[in-house]
C-alpha positions in Angstrom: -19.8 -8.5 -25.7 -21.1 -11.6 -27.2 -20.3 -14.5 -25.4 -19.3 -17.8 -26.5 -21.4 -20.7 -25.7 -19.3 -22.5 -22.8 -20.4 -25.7 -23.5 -18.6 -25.7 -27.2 -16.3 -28.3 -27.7 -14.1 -25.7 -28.8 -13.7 -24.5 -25.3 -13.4 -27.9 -22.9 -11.3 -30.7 -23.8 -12.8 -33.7 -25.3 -13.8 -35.6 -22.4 -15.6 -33.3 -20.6 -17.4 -31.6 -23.9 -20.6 -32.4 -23.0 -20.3 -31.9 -19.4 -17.6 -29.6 -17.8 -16.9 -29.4 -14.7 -18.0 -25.7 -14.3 -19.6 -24.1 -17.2 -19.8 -20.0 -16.5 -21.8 -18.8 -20.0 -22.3 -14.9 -20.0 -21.6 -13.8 -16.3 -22.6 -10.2 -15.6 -21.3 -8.3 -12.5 -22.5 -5.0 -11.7 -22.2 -2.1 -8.9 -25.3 -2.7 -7.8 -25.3 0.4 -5.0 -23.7 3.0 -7.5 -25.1 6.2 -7.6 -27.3 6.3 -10.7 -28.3 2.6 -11.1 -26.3 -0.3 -11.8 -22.6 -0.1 -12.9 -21.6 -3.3 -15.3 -18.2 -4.7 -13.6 -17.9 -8.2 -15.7 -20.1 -8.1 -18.7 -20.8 -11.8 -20.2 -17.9 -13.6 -19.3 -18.0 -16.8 -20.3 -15.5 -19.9 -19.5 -15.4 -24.1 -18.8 -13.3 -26.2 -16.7 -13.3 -30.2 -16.6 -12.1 -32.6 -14.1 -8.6 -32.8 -13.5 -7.9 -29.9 -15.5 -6.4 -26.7 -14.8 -7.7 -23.2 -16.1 -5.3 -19.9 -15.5 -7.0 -16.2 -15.7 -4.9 -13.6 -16.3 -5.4 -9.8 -16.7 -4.7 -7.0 -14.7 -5.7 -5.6 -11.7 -9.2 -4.4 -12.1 -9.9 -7.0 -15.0 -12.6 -8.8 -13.4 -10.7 -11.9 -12.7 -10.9 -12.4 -9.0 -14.4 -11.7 -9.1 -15.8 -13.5 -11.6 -14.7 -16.6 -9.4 -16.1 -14.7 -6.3 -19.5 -15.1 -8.4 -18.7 -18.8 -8.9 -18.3 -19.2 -5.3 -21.3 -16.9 -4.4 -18.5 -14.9 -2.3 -19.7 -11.7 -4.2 -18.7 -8.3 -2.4 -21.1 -6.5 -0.8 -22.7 -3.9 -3.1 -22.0 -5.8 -6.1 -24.5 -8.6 -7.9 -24.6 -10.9 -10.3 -27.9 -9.0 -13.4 -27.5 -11.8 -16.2 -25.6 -15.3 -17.4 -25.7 -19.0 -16.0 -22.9 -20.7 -13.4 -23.4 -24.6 -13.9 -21.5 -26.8 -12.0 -22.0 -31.0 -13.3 -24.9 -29.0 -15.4 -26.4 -27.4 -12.3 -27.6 -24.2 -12.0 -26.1 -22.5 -8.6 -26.7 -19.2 -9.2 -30.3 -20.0 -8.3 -29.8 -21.8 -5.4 -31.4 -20.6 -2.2 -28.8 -19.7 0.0 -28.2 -22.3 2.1 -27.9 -24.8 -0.8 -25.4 -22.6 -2.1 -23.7 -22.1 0.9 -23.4 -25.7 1.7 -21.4 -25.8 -2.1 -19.0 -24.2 -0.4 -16.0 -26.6 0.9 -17.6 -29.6 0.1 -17.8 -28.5 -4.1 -15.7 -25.5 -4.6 -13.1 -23.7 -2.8 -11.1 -20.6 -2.7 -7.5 -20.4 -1.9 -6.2 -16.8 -1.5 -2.9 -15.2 -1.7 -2.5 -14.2 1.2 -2.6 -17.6 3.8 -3.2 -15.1 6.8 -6.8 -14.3 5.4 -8.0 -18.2 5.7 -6.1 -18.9 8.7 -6.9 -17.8 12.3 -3.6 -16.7 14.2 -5.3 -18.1 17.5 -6.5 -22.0 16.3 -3.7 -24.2 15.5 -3.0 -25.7 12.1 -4.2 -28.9 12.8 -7.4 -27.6 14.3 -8.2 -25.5 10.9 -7.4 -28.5 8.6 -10.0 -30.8 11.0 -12.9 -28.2 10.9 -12.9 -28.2 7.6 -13.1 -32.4 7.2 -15.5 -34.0 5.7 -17.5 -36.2 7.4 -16.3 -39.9 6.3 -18.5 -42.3 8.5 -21.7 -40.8 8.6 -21.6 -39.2 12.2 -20.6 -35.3 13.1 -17.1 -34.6 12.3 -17.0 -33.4 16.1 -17.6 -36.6 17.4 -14.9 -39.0 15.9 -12.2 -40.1 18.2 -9.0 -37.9 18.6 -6.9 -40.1 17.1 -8.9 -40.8 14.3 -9.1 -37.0 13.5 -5.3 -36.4 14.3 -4.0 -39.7 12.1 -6.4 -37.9 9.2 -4.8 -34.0 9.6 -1.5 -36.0 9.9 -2.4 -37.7 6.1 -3.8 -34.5 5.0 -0.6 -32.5 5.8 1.4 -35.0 4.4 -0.3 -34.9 1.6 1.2 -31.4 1.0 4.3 -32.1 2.0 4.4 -30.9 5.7 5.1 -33.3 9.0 2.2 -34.2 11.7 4.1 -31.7 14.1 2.9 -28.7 11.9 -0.4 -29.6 13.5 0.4 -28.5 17.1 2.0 -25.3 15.4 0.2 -21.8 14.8 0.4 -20.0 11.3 2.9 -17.1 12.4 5.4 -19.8 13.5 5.5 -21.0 9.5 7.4 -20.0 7.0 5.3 -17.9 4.1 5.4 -21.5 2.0 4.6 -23.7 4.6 1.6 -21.1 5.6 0.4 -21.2 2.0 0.7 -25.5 2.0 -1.2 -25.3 5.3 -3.9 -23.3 4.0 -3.9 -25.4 0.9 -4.5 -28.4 3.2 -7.8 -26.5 5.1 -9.1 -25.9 1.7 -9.0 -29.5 0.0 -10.5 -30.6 3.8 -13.7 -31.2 2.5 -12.2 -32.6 -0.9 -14.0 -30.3 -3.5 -14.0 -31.0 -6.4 -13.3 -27.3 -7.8 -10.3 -25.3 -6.2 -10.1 -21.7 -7.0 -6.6 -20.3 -6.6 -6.6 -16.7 -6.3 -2.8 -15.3 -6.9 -1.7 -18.6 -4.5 2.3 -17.7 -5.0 2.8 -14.0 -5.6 4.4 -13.2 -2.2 6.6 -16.5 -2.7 10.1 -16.3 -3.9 11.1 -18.5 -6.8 11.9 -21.6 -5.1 8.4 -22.0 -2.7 6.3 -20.9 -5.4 7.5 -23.6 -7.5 6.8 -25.7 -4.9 3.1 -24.7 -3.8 3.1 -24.6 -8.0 4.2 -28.3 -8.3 1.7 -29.1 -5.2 -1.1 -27.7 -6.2 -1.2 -29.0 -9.7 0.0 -32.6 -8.3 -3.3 -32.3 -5.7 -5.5 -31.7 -8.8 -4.0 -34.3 -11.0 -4.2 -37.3 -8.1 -8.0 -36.1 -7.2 -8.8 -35.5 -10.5 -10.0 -32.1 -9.6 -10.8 -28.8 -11.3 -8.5 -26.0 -11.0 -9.0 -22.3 -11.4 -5.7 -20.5 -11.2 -5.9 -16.6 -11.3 -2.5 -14.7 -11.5 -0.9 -11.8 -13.0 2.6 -13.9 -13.4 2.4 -15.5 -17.3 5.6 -17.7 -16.7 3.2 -19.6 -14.2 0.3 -19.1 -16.1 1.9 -21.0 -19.2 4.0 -23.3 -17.3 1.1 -24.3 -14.5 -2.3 -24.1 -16.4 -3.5 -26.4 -19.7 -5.4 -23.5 -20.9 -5.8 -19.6 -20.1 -8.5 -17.0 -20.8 -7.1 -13.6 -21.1 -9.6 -10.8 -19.0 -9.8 -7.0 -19.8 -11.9 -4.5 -18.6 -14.5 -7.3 -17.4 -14.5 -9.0 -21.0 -12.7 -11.7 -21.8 -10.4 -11.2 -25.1 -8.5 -14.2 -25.5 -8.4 -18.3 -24.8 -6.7 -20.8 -25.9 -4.1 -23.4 -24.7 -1.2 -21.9 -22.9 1.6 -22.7 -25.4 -0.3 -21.7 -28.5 -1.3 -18.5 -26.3 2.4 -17.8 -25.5 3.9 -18.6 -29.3 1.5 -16.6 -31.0 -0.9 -14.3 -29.4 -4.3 -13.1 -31.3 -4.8 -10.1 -29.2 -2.8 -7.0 -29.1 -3.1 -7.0 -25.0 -2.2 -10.4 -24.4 0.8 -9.5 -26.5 1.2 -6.6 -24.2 1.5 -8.8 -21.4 3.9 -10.7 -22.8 6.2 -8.5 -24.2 6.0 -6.4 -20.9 7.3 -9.8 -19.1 10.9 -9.7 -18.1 12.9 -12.2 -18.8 15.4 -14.4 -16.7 17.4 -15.5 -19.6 18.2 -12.3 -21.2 18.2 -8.2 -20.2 16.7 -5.9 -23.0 17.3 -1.7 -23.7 14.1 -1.5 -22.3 10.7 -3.4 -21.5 7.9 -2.4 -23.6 5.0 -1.2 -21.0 1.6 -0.9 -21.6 0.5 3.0 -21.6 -2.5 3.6 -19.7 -4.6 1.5 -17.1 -7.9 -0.3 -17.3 -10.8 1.7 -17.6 -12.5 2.1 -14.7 -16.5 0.4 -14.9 -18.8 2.6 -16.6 -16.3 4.3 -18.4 -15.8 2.0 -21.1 -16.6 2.6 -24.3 -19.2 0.7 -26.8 -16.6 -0.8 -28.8 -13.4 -2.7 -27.5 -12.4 -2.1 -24.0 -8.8 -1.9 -24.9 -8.9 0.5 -27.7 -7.5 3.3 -26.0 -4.3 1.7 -24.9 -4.1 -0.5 -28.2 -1.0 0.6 -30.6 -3.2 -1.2 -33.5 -7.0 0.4 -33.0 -9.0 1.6 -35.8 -12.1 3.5 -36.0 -13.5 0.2 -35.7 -12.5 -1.0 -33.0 -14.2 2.0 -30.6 -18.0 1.9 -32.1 -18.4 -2.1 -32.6 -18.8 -4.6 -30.0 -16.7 -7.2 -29.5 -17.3 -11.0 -30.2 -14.9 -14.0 -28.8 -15.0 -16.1 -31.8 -12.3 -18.7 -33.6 -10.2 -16.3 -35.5 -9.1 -16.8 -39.1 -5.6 -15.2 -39.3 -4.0 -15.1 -42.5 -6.5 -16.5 -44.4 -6.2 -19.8 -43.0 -9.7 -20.5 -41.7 -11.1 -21.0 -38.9 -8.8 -22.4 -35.9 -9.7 -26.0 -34.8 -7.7 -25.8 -31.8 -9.9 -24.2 -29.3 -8.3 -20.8 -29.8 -10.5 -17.6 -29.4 -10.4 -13.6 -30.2 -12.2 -11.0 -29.3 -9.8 -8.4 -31.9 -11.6 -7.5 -34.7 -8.5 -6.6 -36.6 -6.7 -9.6 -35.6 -6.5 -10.8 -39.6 -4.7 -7.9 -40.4 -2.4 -7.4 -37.7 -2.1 -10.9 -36.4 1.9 -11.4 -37.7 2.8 -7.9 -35.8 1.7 -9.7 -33.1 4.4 -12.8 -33.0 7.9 -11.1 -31.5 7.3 -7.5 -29.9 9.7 -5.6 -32.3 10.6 -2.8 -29.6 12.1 -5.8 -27.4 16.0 -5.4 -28.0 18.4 -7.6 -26.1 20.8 -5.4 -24.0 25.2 -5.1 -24.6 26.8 -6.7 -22.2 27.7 -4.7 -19.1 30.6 -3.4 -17.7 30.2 -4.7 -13.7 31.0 -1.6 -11.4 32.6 -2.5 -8.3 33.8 -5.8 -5.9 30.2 -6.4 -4.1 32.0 -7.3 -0.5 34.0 -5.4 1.7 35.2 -2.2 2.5 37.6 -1.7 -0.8 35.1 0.4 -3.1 35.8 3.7 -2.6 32.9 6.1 -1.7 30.1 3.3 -1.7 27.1 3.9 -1.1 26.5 1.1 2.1 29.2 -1.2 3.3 27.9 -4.1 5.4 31.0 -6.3 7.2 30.3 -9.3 9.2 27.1 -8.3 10.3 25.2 -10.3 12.9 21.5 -10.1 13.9 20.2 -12.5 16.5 16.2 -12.3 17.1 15.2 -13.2 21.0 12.3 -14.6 22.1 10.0 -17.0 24.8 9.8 -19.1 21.9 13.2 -19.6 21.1 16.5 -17.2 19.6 16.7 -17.2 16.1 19.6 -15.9 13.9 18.5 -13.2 11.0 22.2 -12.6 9.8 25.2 -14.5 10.2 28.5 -12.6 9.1 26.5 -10.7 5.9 29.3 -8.6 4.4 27.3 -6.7 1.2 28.6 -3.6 -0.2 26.8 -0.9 -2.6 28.6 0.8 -4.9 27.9 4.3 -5.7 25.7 4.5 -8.9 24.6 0.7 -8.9 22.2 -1.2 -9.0 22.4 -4.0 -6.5 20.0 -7.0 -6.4 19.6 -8.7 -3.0 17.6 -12.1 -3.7 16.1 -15.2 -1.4 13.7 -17.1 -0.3 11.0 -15.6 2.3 12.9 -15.4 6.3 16.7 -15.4 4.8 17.3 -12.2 6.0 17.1 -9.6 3.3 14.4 -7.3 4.8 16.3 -7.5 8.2 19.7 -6.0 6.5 17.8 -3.2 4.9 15.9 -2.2 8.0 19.4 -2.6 9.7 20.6 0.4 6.5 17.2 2.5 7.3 18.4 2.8 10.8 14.8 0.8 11.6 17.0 -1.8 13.1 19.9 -2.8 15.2 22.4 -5.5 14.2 24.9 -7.2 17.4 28.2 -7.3 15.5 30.2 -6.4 12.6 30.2 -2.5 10.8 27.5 -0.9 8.9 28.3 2.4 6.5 25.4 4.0 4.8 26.7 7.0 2.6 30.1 7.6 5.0 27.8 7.3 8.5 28.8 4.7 10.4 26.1 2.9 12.5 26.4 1.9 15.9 26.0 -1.6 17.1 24.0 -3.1 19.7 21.6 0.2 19.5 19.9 2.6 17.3 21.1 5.6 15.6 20.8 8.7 17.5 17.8 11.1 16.7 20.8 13.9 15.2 22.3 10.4 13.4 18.8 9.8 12.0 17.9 12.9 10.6 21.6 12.9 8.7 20.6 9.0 7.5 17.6 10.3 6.4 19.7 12.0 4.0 21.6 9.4 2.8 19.2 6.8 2.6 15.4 6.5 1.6 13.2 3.3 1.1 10.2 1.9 -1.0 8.1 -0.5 0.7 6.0 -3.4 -0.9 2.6 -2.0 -0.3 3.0 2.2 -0.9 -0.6 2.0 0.6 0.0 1.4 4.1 3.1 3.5 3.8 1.5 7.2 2.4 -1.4 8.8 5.1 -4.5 7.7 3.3 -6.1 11.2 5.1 -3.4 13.4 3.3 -3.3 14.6 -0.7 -0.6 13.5 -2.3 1.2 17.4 -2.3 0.8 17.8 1.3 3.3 14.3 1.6 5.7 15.6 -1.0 6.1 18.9 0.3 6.9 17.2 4.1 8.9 15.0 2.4 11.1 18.3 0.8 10.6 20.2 4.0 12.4 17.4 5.8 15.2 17.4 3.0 15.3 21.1 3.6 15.2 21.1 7.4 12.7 23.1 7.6 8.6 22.7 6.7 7.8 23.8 2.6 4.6 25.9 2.4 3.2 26.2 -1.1 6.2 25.1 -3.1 4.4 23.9 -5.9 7.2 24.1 -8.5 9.1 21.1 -6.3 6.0 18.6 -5.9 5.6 19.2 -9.7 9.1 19.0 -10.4 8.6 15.4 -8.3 5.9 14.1 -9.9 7.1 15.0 -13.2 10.7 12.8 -12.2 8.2 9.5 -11.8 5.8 10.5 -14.8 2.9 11.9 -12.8 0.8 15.2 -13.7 1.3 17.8 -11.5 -2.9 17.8 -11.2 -2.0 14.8 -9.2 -1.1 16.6 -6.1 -4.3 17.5 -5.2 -5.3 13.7 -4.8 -5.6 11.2 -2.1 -3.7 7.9 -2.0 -7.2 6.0 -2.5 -8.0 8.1 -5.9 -4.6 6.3 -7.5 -4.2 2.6 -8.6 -1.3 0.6 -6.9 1.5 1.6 -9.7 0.9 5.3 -9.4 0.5 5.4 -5.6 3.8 3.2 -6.2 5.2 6.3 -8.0 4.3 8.3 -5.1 6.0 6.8 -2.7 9.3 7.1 -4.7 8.7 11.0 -5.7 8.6 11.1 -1.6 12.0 9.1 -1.4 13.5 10.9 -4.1 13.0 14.1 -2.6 15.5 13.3 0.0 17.9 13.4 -3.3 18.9 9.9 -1.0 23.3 8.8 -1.9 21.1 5.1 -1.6 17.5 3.9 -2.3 16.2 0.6 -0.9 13.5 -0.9 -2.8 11.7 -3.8 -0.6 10.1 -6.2 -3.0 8.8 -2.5 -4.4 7.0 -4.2 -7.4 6.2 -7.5 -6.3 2.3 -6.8 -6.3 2.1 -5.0 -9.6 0.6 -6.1 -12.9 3.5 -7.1 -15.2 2.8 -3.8 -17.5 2.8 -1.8 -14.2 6.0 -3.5 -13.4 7.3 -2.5 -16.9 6.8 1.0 -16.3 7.9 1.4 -12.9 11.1 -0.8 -13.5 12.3 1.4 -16.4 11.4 4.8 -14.7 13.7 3.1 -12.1 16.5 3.1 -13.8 16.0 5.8 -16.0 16.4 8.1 -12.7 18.8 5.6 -11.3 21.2 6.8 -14.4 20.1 10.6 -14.3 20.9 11.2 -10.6 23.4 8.6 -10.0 22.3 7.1 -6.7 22.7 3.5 -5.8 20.4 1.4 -5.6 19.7 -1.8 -3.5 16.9 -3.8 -4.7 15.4 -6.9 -3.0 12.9 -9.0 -4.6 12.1 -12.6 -5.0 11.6 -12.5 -9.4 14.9 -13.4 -10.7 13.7 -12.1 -14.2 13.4 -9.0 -12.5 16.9 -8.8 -11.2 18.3 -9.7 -14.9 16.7 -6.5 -16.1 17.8 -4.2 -13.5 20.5 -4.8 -11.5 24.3 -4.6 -12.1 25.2 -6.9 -9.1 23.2 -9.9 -7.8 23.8 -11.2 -3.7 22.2 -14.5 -3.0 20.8 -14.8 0.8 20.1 -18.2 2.5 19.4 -18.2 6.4 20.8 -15.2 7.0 24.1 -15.5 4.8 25.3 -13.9 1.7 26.0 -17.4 -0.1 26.8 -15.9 -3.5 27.2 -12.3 -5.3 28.5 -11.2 -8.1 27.6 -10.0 -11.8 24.2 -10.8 -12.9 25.3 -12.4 -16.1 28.1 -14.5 -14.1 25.4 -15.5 -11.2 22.4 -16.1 -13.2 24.4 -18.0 -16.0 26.9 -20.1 -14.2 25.6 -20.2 -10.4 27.9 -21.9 -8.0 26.2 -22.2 -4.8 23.2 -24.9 -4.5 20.7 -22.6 -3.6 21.1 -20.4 -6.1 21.1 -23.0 -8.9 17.4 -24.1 -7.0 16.2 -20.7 -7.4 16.9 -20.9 -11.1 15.7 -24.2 -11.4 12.4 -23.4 -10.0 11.9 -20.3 -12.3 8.6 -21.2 -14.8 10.5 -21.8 -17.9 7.6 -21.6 -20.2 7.0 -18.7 -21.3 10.4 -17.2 -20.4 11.8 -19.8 -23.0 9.7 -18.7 -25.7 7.8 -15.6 -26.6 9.9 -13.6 -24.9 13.5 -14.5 -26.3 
């Protein structure tokens, strides 16, 4: 791809034109170690970022995103080298540093914040300890030899800074909330005040409320340091609502730029209208989400002409024999676009109006609300949860997981179970699985009643097993990597059968046809499948159970929004074919507006509000679930995608 020069003033605001913070001009990435010579991963990326700005990246898994800033960094992979382009940072070369220079970038000039706080922080050094390691050395002696109290009053402003007290010093990272874990590590990163952070997918394990707060603290950190932020995510609501401007990656190219809400309004690519169209919205449920078909091709299997061809409703023959160019598009015949805005679709002149509102986007007829939500008065429900308690003990103190939850699950429903990280929501459905006991109240999971203060019996289990089946978060750690993807489906209908399947093809291809899988597929391992089809995996396996209630478990939390698309309209196509219930938990309240019938609200282990989606998402009445709303990214849910 040709890349465009990153030091245009087309692509930097006007105070940092000349000289950008970081200037990436044609990156190339490539598999170094493959078989057969070097494989091109990112090929001539090309992007700026001044001071006190922030930059988003999105793209799908597989894009190139996370490592193209891993090459910024010089955190490369093993296996994997940078063959061609230029990384400047202030107008210096660092890809030509020797290695300890570029080391010694590290911390002190850029920084990397990943999603997952548990991968910066060590479980065995307290907070405060990780935050003073990483200080910078303010009066010229070894950061090991100030005084205490001098390094303890400094971890004490740096915490502050990001909203936490000087007692989250003494305090280890599994005693923190998921929020306070992600400010913490947010604090051991700025340490040694860089003056580039690199947030990698910061909040996508958050729920609505603490990513708008680690959101709202990261972008206040870079406005009051005047720093440089990179913020990679899948999410485009906090793309749009967090970043100034966004580059759109495919396929290791990237295909779009421009500021976020020009991006959002009107989109000059036909994938960064795929994203957006494949978005749900919190405002308003449609028939169904328009998904993506296909994945990103997999490096060297890309064709010579635009990597997204294949998936692209709006290719020509064009478009798959000629390289593509990022360039300032002229749409309509207007000219050239003075605003910074890029393209890399070579058709987008023609087809740039079909690109505005996604046509296949139709807004959804009210729905009839099936059922009461609480008690034991819906007849035949699939799970009936009254007064439930759940007390957690341990050395370091008892904590209480449910307080008097009453929930129930109506037969053919979808129920939504929202809240913010430690309320309680996986705890009730572990509690449904029979994974968990609960102290007080009644449990009733298709007409078996649980017993309290102990777990089912193994007979009780195997008929539970019947009634109810569940879909983790990551399907990875949940199917046996060592096993093809047959060998788990026909267990899984040998358990439903109560006795072991041998060769019963016709079932595991009746299976993965349900969840839109080849039947070819059987005869692969877990690691041969991307996340959204070892996703669909893991619910052929719970479907085979033909399960009276499935349990999602923030099932597509980690997906690409087209992924997402996909999965959450096979989900309720099946939901409506076989007429089991559903209860869904997840932390995206755009999510719940496309899916669900019924909407409970957790907070510290209580059910604070339920009811119809419309009613609860509309008119909340309970505070918490008016914050939840409040903290949603309104940008782009307010305009493209309404």
């Amino acid at each position: 791809m040709a890349a465009h020069p990153a030091t245009d003033s087309r692509t930097a605001p006007a105070d940092t034109a000349t000289a950008p913070l970081l200037a990436v001009d044609g990156l190339r990435v490539s598999a170094t170690a493959a078989p057969g010579g070097p494989v091109p991963i990112l090929e001539g990326v090309s992007l700026t970022v001044g001071p006190g700005e922030c930059v988003g990246i999105v793209g799908e898994s597989g894009s190139g995103k996370s490592l193209a800033m891993r090459a910024v960094a010089g955190l490369l992979p093993s296996g994997t080298g940078v063959t061609g382009g230029s990384v400047r940072i202030h107008g210096r070369e660092v890809l030509t540093l020797p290695p300890r220079e570029h080391h010694a970038l590290r911390g002190r000039r850029v920084t990397l914040l990943m999603q997952d706080p548990f991968t910066m922080l060590h479980p065995q050094l307290t907070c405060g300890r990780q935050i003073a390691d990483g200080l910078r050395d303010l009066d010229g002696g070894q950061n090991g030899r100030r005084p205490k109290a001098v390094r303890r009053a400094e971890v004490a402003r740096r915490l502050a800074e990001v909203g936490l007290g000087p007692d989250v010093a003494d305090r280890y990272p599994h005693e923190l909330s998921g929020g306070m874990r992600q400010r913490v590590a947010a604090a051991a990163a700025l340490a040694g005040d860089p003056e580039l952070l690199i947030a990698d997918e910061p909040t996508t394990a958050l729920d609505a409320a603490s990513q708008g707060a680690v959101l709202d603290l990261l972008r206040g950190l870079q406005r009051s340091r005047r720093m440089g932020l990179v913020l990679i995510t899948h999410d485009l609501r906090v793309a749009f609502s967090a970043c100034d401007r966004v580059y759109v990656l495919y396929a290791g190219q990237v295909l779009e730029h421009g500021r976020s809400q020009e991006l959002e309004s009107g989109p000059l690519h036909p994938y960064t209208a795929g994203l957006l169209a494949s978005e749900p919205s919190v405002r308003e449920r449609f028939e169904e989400l328009p998904a993506i078909p296909g994945s990103v091709p997999a490096p060297g299997s890309r064709g010579p002409g635009c990597p997204f061809a294949d998936r692209c409703g709006h290719a020509a023959r064009v478009c798959r024999s000629e390289p593509v160019a990022l360039v300032p598009p002229a749409v309509g015949g207007t000219g050239v676009d003075g605003t910074g805005r890029l393209s890399a679709c070579v058709r987008i002149s023609e087809i740039g109006g079909a690109l505005d509102t996604p046509s296949a986007r139709k807004v959804a007829e009210p729905m009839t609300v099936p059922g009461e939500g609480a008690g034991t008065e819906v007849p035949d429900a699939a799970l009936v949860a009254t007064s439930v308690d759940r007390m957690f003990r341990s050395s370091a103190g008892d904590r209480s997981a449910l307080r008097d939850v009453s929930l129930t699950v109506p037969r053919d429903t979808i129920v939504a179970l929202v809240g913010e990280s430690g309320s309680g929501k996986t705890t009730l459905a572990r509690i449904a699985v029979g994974l968990e006991t609960f102290d007080r109240g009644a449990v009733s999971v298709g007409g078996i009643a649980l017993p309290a203060g102990r777990r089912p019996s193994t007979a009780d289990r195997r008929l539970l097993a019947g009634q109810v089946q569940i879909v983790f978060q990551d399907p990875y750690s949940s199917l046996n990597p060592l096993r093809t993807v047959g060998a788990t489906l026909r267990e899984a209908l040998g358990a439903s059968a109560g006795r072991r399947v041998r060769g019963d093809a016709f079932g595991v291809d009746t299976l993965l046809a349900q969840v839109g899988l080849p039947g070819s597929y059987a005869s692969r391992r877990p690691a041969a499948l991307s996340g959204g089809e070892r996703q669909r995996v893991a619910l052929a396996r719970a479907l085979a159970a033909r399960p009276r209630l499935l349990i999602c478990d923030e099932a597509v939390a980690a997906l690409d929004v087209s992924v997402q698309a996909q999965l959450l309209n096979l989900l309720v196509a099946l939901q409506r074919e076989e007429g089991f219930a559903v209860l869904f938990i997840t932390h995206d309240l755009g999510v719940v507006r496309q899916i669900a019938d019924r909407v409970a609200v957790m907070h510290r282990g209580r059910i604070v509000e339920q009811g119809g989606v419309a009613e609860v998402l509309d008119a909340p009445q309970h505070p918490w679930t008016r914050r939840m709303i409040d903290a949603v990214p309104r940008a782009a849910d307010a305009g493209h995608h309404t």
